[in-house]
N, C-alpha and C positions, 0 to 999 in steps of 0.2 A: 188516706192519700195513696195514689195508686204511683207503684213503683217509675214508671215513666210519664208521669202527669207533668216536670218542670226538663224535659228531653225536650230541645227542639233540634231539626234538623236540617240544614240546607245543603244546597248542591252549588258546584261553583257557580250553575249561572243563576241561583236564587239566593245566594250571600248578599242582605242587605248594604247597600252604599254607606262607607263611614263617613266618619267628616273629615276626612285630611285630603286637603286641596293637594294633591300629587302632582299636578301639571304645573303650580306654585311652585313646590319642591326641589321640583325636575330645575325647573327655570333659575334657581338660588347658587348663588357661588358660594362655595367652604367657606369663606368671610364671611357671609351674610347668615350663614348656619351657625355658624361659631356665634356671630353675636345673639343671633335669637335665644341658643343656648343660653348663654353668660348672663343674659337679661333675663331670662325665668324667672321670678319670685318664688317659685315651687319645686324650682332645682337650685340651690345657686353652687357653683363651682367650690370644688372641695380640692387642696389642698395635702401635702405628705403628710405633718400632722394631724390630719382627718384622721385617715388610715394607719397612724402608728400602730393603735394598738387593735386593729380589727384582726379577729379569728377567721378560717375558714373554717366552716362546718357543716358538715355533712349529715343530710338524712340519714338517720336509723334505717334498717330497714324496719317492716310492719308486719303485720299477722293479723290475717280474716280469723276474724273469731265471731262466735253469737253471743248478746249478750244480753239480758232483760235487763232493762231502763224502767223507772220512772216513767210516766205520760210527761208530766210534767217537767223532768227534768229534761227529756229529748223535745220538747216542744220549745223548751228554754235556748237550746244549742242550736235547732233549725231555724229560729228566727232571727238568730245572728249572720245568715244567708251562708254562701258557699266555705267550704271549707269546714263546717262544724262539729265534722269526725278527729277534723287534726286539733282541732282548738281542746273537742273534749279528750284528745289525747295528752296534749299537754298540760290542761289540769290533772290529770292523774300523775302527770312525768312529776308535775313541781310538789304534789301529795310525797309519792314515791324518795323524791329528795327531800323533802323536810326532815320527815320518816327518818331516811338515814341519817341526817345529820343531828338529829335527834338521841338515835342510839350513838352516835359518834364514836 
């Protein structure tokens, strides 16, 4: 697989058209956003409760390293699509903590 094979690049005036009708948008009063909001099935309004107990938490930072894999095991974490660096970095994180809490 060649290192820019999954690059693609556009310029603004070759930015593919999404689907969000914006002139709909434009056109909607804060009431009519609000309810569209509150009626989502895939968002539904969350409450103080929700949020009692959420953490903020912050990226680590990271470190370019080289590392020899497995074929198989980086064919495993590339098919899981984007992001499959951080996922297989946090399998190692949750190895890494077991680990410790193992020596306890």
């Amino acid at each position: 697989m060649k290192k820019d094979e999954h690059i693609v690049r556009y310029t603004r005036e070759t930015v593919p058209k999404g689907k969000t009708d914006w002139e709909r948008l434009r056109r909607m009063t804060d009431e009519e956003i609000e309810q569209a909001a509150s009626s989502d099935p895939d968002a539904p309004p969350t409450d103080f409760e929700f949020w009692q107990d959420a953490q903020v938490v912050r990226p680590r930072e990271t470190e370019r390293v080289t590392l020899r894999l497995d074929r198989e095991v980086l064919d495993f974490f590339r098919r899981q699509g984007r992001g499959y660096q951080s996922r297989m970095n946090a399998v190692l994180q949750a190895y890494v903590d077991a680990q410790r809490r193992k020596a306890g």
